[in-house]
MITIKOL-388382 format. One record per residue (C-alpha): chain; residue number from 1; x, y, z; residue in one letter. Coordinates in steps of 0.2 Angstrom, whole numbers, always signed. Layout:
BEGIN
(atom A, NUM, (X, Y, Z), A)
...
***
This chain:
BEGIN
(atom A, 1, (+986, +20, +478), X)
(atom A, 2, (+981, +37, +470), X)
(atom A, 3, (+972, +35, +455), X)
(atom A, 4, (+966, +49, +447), X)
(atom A, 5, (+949, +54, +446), X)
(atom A, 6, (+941, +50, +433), X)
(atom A, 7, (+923, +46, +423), X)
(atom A, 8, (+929, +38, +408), X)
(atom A, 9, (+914, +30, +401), X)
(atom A, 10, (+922, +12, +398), X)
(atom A, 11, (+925, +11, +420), X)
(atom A, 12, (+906, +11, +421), X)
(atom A, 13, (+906, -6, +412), X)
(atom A, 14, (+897, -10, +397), X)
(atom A, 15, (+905, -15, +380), X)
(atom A, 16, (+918, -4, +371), X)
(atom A, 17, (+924, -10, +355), X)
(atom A, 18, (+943, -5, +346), X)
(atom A, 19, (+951, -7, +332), X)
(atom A, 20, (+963, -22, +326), X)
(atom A, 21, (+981, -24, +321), X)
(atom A, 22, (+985, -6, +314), X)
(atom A, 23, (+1001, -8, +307), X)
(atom A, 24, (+1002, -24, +300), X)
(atom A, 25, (+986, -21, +293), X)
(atom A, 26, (+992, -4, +285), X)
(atom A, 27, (+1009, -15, +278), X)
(atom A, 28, (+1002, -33, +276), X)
(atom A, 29, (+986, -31, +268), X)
(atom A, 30, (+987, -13, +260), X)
(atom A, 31, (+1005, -14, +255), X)
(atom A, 32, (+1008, +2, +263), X)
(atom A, 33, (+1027, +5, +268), X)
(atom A, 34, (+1028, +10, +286), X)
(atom A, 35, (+1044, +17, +290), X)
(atom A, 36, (+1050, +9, +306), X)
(atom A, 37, (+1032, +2, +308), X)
(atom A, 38, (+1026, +22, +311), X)
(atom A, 39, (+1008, +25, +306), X)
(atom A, 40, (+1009, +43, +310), X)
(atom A, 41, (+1019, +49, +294), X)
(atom A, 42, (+1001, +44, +285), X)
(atom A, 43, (+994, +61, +293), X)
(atom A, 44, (+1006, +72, +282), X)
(atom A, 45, (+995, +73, +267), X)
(atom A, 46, (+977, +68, +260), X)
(atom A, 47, (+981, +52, +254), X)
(atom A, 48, (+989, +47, +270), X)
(atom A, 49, (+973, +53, +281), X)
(atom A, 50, (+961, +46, +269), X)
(atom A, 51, (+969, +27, +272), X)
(atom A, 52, (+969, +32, +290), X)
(atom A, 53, (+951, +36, +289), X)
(atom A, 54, (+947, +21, +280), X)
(atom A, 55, (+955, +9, +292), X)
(atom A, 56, (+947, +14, +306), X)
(atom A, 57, (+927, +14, +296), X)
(atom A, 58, (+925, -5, +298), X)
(atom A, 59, (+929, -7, +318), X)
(atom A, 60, (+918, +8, +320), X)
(atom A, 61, (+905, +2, +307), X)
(atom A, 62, (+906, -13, +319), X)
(atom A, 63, (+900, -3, +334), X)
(atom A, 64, (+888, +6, +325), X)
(atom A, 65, (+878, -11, +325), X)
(atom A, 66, (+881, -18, +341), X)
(atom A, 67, (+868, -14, +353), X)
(atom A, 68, (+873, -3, +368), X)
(atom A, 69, (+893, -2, +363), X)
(atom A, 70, (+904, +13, +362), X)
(atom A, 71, (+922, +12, +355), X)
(atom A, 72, (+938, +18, +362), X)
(atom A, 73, (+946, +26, +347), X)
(atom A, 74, (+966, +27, +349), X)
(atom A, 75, (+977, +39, +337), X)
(atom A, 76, (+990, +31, +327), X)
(atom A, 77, (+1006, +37, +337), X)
(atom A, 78, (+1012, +22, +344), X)
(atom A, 79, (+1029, +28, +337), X)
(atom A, 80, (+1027, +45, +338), X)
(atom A, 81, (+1042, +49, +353), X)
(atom A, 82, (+1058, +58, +353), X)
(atom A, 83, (+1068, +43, +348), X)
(atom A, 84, (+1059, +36, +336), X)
(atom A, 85, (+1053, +53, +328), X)
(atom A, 86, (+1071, +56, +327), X)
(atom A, 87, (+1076, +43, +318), X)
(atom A, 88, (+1060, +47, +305), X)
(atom A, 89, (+1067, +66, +302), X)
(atom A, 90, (+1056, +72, +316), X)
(atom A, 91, (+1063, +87, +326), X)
(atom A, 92, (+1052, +92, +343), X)
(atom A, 93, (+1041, +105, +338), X)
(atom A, 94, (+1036, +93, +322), X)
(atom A, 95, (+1034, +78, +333), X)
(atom A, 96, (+1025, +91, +343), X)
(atom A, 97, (+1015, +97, +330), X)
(atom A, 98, (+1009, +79, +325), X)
(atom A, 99, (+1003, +71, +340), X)
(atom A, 100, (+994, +87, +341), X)
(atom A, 101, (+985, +83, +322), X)
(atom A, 102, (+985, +64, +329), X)
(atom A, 103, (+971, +69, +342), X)
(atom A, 104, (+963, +82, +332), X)
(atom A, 105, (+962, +68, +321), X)
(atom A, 106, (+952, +54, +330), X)
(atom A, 107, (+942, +68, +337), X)
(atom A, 108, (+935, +72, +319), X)
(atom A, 109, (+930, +55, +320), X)
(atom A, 110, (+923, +54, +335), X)
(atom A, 111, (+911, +70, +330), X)
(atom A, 112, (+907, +60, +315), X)
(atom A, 113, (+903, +44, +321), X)
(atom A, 114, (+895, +48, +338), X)
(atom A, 115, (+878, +51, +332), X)
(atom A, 116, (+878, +33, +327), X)
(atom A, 117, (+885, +23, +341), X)
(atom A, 118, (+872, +18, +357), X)
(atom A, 119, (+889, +20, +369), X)
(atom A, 120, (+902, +34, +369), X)
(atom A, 121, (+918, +36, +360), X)
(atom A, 122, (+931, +40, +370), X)
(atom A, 123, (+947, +45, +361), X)
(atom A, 124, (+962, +38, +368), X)
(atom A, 125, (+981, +46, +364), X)
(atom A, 126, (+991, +30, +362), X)
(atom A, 127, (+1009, +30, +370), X)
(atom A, 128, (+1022, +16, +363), X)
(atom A, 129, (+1040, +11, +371), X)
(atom A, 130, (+1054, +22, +370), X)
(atom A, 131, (+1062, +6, +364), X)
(atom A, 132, (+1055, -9, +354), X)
(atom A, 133, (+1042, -16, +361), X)
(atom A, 134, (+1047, -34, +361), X)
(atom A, 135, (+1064, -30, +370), X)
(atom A, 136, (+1064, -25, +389), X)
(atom A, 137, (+1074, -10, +387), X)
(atom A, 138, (+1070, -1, +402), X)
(atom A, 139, (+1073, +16, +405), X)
(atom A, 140, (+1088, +23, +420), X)
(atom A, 141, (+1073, +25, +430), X)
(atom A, 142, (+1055, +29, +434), X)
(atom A, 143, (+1058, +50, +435), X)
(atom A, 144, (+1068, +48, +417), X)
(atom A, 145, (+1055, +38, +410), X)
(atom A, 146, (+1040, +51, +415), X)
(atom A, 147, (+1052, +67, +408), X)
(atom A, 148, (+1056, +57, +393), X)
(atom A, 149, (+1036, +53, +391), X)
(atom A, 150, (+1030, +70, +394), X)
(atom A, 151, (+1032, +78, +379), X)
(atom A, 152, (+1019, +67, +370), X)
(atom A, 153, (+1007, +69, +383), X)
(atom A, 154, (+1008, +87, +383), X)
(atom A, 155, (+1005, +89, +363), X)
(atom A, 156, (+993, +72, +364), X)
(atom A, 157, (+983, +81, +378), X)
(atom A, 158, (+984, +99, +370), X)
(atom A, 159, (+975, +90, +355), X)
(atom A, 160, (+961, +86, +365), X)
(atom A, 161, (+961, +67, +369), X)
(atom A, 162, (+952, +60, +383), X)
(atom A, 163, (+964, +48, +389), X)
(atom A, 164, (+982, +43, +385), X)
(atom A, 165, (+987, +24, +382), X)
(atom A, 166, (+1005, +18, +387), X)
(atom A, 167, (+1005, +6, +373), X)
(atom A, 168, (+1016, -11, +373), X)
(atom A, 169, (+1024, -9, +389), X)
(atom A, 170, (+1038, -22, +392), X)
(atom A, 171, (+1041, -19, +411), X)
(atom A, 172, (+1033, -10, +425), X)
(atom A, 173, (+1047, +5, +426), X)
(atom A, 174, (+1043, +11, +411), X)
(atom A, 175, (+1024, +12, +413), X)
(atom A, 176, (+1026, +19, +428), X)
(atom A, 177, (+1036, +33, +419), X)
(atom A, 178, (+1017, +35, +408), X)
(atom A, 179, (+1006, +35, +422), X)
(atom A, 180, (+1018, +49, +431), X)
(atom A, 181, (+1017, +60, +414), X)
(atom A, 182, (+997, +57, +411), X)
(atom A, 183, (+996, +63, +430), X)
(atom A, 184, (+1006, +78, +426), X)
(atom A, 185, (+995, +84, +410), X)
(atom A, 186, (+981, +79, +420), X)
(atom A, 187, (+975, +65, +409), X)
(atom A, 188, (+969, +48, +415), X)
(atom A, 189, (+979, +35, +407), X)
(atom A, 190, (+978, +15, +405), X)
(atom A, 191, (+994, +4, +405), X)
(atom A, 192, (+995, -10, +394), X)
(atom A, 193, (+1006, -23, +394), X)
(atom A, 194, (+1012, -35, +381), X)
(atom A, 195, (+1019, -51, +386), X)
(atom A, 196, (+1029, -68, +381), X)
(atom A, 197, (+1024, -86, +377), X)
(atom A, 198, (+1027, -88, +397), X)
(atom A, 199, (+1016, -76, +401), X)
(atom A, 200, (+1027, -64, +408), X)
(atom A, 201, (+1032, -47, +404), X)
(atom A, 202, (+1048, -45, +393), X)
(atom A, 203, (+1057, -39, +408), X)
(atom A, 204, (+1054, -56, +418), X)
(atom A, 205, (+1040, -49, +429), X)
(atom A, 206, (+1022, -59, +432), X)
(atom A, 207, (+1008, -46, +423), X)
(atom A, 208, (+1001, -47, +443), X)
(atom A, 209, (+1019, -40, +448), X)
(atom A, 210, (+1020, -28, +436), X)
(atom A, 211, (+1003, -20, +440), X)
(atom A, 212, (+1005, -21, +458), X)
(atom A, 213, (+1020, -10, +456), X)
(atom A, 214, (+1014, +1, +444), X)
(atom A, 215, (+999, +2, +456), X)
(atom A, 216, (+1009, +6, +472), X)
(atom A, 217, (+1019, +20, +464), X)
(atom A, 218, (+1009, +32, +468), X)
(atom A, 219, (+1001, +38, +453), X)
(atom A, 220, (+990, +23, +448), X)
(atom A, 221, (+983, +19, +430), X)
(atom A, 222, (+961, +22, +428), X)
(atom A, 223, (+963, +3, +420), X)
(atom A, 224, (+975, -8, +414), X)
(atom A, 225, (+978, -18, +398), X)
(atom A, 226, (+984, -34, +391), X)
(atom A, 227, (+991, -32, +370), X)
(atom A, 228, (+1003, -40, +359), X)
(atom A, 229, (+1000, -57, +365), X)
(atom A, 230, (+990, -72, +360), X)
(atom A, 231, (+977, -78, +374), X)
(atom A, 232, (+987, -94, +376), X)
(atom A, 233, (+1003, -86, +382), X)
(atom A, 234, (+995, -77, +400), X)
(atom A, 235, (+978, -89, +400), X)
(atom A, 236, (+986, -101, +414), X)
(atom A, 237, (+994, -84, +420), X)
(atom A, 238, (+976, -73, +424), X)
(atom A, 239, (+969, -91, +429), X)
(atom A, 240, (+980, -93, +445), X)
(atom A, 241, (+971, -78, +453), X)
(atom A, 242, (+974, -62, +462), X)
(atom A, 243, (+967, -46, +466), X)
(atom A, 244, (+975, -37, +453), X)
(atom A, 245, (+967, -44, +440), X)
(atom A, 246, (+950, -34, +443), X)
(atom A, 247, (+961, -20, +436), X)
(atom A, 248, (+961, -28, +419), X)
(atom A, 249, (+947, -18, +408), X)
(atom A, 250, (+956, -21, +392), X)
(atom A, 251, (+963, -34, +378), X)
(atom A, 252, (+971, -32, +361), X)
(atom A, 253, (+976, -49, +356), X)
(atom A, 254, (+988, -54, +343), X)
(atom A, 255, (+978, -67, +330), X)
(atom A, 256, (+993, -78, +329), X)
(atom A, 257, (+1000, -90, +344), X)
(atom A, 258, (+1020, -84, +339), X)
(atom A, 259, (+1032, -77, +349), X)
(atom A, 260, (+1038, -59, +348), X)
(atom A, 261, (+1056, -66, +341), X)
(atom A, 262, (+1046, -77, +327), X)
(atom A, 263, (+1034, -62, +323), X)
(atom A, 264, (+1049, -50, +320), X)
(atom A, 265, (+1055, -61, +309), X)
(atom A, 266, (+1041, -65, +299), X)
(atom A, 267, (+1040, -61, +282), X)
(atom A, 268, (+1019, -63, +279), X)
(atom A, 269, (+1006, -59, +291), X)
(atom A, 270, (+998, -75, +302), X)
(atom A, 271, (+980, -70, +304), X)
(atom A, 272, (+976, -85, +315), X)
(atom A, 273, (+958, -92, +317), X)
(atom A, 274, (+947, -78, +323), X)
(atom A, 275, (+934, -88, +330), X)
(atom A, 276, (+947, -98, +340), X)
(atom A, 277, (+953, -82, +347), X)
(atom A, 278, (+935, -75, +348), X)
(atom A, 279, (+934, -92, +359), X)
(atom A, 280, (+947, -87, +370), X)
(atom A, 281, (+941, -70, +372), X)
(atom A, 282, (+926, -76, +377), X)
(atom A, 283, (+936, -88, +390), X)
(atom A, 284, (+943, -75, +399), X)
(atom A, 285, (+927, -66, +407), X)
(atom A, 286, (+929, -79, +423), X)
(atom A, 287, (+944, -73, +427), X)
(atom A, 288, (+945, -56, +420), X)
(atom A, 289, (+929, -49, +428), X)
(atom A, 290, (+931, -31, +424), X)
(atom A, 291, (+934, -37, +405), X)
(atom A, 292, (+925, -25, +394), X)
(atom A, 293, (+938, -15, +379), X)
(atom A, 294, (+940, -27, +366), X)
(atom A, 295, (+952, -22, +351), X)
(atom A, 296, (+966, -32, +344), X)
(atom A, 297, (+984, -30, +339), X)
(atom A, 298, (+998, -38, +326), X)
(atom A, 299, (+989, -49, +313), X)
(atom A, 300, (+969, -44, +319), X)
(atom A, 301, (+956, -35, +306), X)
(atom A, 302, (+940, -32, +306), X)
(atom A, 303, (+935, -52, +305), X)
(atom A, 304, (+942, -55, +320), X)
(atom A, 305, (+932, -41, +328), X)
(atom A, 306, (+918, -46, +321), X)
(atom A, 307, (+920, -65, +328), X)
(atom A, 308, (+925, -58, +343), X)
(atom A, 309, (+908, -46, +346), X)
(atom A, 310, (+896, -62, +342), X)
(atom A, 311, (+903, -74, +356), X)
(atom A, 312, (+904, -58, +370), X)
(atom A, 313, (+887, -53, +364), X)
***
């Protein structure tokens, strides 16, 4: 397994914070149409970046006042590929162009919050599915998937991030592709995966598969992550043990206990409890041992952060 070197601040343990539910935040609670769920056209004018801005204050408020925790800050280009920038009017040097501001983004934000946080922020340039990320479309192979990658990572790195994120991963292959293109520009990355009401990747493979193979390609992630799932999908999953679960650093949660095809089909946001889920965060130290990037993802805010930073602390 070779990982690449790295000091990110977060694999020295510690509490690192994120944000919540970016998207269905943006459309849900501030009725802010997102074509093709795309959070990255907001960066084209003042406007946009101000409701950008303002998103991200309360999770970073948040670890402001939490005692000894940094924040791993992640840019809003979860969509920002070739594909899906094509299908939003988005030629290559635009798409280009915008994961460029993307980082130079979250960088301003890390200078301005910095001086207030105990821990570091670590900027993080996020990398989503070339498909949708609850269907297992997997890419022709592992070498397509890296060329097909790269190009974000490039602009993404060129911006000055100090890690890339492959986002919502729905089988190994496909991470595997990110981890190659993050070795390539240089970066360390971390995989996260998002997984079924079975606990199992959208692609049929166990989360302890799928890192394992990810893992032995040769170009292993720094850490890997678990989003866009409820803790009660993959709770009896990480509870039947393995190695590979010590490579878990990271969880962004859904607040709601549906499935992916229930979700997409939803016509008003489930929030959830966020103590329960706090709850179930707090279940998963035993057999997460390495747990320690708490975010969210569809349906979380800043209360379920919140909830979720008083039961770890």
């Amino acid at each position: 397994m070779a990982t690449l070197v790295s000091d990110l601040p977060q694999l020295r343990g510690g509490l690192f914070l994120s944000d919540g539910g970016l998207e269905t935040s943006l459309v849900y609670q501030r009725g802010i149409a997102l074509p093709h769920f795309a959070a990255f056209v907001l960066l084209g004018d003042a406007p946009g970046r101000q409701t950008l801005a303002e998103y991200y204050k309360p999770y970073l408020a948040l670890a402001a006042r939490t005692a000894g925790a940094g924040f791993v800050l992640e840019t809003p280009t979860w969509r920002a590929n070739a594909d899906w920038g094509a299908k939003l009017g988005f030629d290559a040097p635009a798409l280009a162009a915008v994961n460029r501001d993307a980082a130079a983004f979250v960088r301003q934000l890390q200078k301005t919050w910095a001086p207030r946080l105990e821990g570091e922020i670590v900027t993080s340039g996020v990398i989503g599915p070339r498909g949708d990320g609850y269907i297992a479309e997997q890419p022709g192979s592992i070498d397509e998937a890296a060329r097909y990658h790269r190009a974000q990572a490039e602009a993404l790195r060129e911006g000055g991030v100090d890690m890339l994120a492959a986002v919502t991963m729905t089988g190994s292959a496909e991470a595997c592709g990110v981890a190659r293109a993050a070795a390539a520009v240089g970066l360390p990355c971390a995989v996260s995966f998002t997984l079924e009401t079975d606990g199992r990747l959208p692609s049929g493979e166990s989360l302890g598969e799928a890192i394992q193979r990810v893992d032995a390609d040769g170009h292993a992630p720094a850490y890997f992550q678990i989003n866009c799932a409820h803790p009660s999908h993959f709770e009896a999953a990480v509870a039947q043990g393995g190695a590979w679960r010590e490579r878990i650093h990271g969880l962004r949660a859904n607040a709601s206990t549906r499935s992916h095809a229930e979700l997409d089909a939803a016509t008003e946001l489930d929030s959830g409890d966020p103590d329960d889920l706090a709850q179930r965060y707090l279940r998963l130290r035993a057999p997460l041992p390495k747990l320690n990037v708490l975010g969210g993802c569809c349906g979380t805010d800043e209360r379920h952060l919140r909830a979720i930073t008083r039961a770890w602390a």
